[in-house]
C-alpha positions in Angstrom: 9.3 6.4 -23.0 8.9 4.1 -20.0 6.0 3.9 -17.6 5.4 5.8 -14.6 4.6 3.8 -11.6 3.8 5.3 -7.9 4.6 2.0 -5.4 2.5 2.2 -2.3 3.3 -0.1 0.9 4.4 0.1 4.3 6.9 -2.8 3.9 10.3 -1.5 2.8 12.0 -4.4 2.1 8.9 -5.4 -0.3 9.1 -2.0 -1.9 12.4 -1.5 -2.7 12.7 -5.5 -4.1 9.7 -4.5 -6.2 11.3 -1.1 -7.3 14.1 -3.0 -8.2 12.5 -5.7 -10.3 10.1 -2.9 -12.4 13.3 -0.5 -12.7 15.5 -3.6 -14.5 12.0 -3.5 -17.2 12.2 0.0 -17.4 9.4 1.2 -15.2 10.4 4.5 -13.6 9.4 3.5 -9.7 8.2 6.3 -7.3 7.7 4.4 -3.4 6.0 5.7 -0.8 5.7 4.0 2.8 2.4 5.4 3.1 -0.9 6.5 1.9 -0.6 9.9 3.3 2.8 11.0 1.3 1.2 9.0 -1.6 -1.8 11.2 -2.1 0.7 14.1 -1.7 2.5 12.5 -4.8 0.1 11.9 -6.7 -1.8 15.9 -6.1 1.8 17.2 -7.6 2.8 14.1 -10.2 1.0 12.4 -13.1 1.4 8.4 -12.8 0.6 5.8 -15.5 -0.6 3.3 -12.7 -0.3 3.0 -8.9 0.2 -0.2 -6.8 -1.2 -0.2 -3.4 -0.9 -2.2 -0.4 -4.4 -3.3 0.9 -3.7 -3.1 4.8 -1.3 -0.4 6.0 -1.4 1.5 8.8 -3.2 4.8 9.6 -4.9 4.8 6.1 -6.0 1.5 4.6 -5.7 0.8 1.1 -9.6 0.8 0.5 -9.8 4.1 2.2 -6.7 5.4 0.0 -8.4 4.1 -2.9 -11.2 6.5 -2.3 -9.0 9.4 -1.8 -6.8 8.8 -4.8 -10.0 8.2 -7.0 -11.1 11.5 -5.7 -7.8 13.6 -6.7 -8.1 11.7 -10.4 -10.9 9.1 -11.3 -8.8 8.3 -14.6 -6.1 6.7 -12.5 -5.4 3.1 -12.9 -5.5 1.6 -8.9 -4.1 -1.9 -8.4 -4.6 -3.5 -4.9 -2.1 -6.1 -3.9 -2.7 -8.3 -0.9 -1.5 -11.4 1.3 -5.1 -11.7 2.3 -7.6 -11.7 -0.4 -10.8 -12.2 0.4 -13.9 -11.5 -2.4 -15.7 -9.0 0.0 -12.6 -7.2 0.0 -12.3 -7.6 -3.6 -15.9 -6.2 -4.4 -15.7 -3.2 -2.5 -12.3 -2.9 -4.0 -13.9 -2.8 -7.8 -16.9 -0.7 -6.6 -14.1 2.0 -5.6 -12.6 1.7 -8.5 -9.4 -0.6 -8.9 -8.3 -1.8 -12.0 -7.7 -5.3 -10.1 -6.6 -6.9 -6.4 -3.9 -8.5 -6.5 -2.5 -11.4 -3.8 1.2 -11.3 -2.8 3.7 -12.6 -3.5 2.7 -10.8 -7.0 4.2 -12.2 -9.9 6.2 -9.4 -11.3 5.6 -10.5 -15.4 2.0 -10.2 -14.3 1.9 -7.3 -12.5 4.2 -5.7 -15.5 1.6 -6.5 -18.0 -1.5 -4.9 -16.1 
């Protein structure tokens, strides 16, 4: 049985290249463009981990972090980033996330967590 995956990023083109590349190693890939619809997903869906966008609009991912964390404190939460910083990156792992990840992510890595 393959892995369930919710995809979380405003960026389209980066989601669906990313939902692409986990779909060709048999990850079954849910996207959403935003953390609103995701926390709707995740209230009605079970996923094995979620990959989140650290700055989006309306809801950060720190702030979605939270939420999610709230509906299911089990969930693995990875943060991906073009701008890593380690006070992000604390509060991040204080919240919760399994790991903060910079873009470009390498896909093999990001696979393996």
């Amino acid at each position: 049985m393959s892995e369930k995956v919710l995809l979380i990023d405003d960026e389209t083109d980066f989601l669906d290249i990313m939902a692409e590349r986990m779909n060709n190693r048999d990850i079954e890939v849910t996207t959403a463009t935003s953390a609103k619809k995701a926390l709707g997903l995740v209230a009605s869906e079970s996923y094995d981990a979620i990959i989140l966008d650290l700055q989006m609009p309306e809801m950060d991912g720190l702030q979605a972090l939270e939420k999610l964390k709230a509906l299911n404190p089990d969930l693995q939460v990875f943060l991906l980033t073009w701008h890593a910083t380690v006070e992000k990156g604390v509060q991040a792992m204080k919240l919760g996330a399994s790991d903060v990840i910079e873009k470009p992510a390498d896909i093999e890595m990001l696979t393996e967590r």
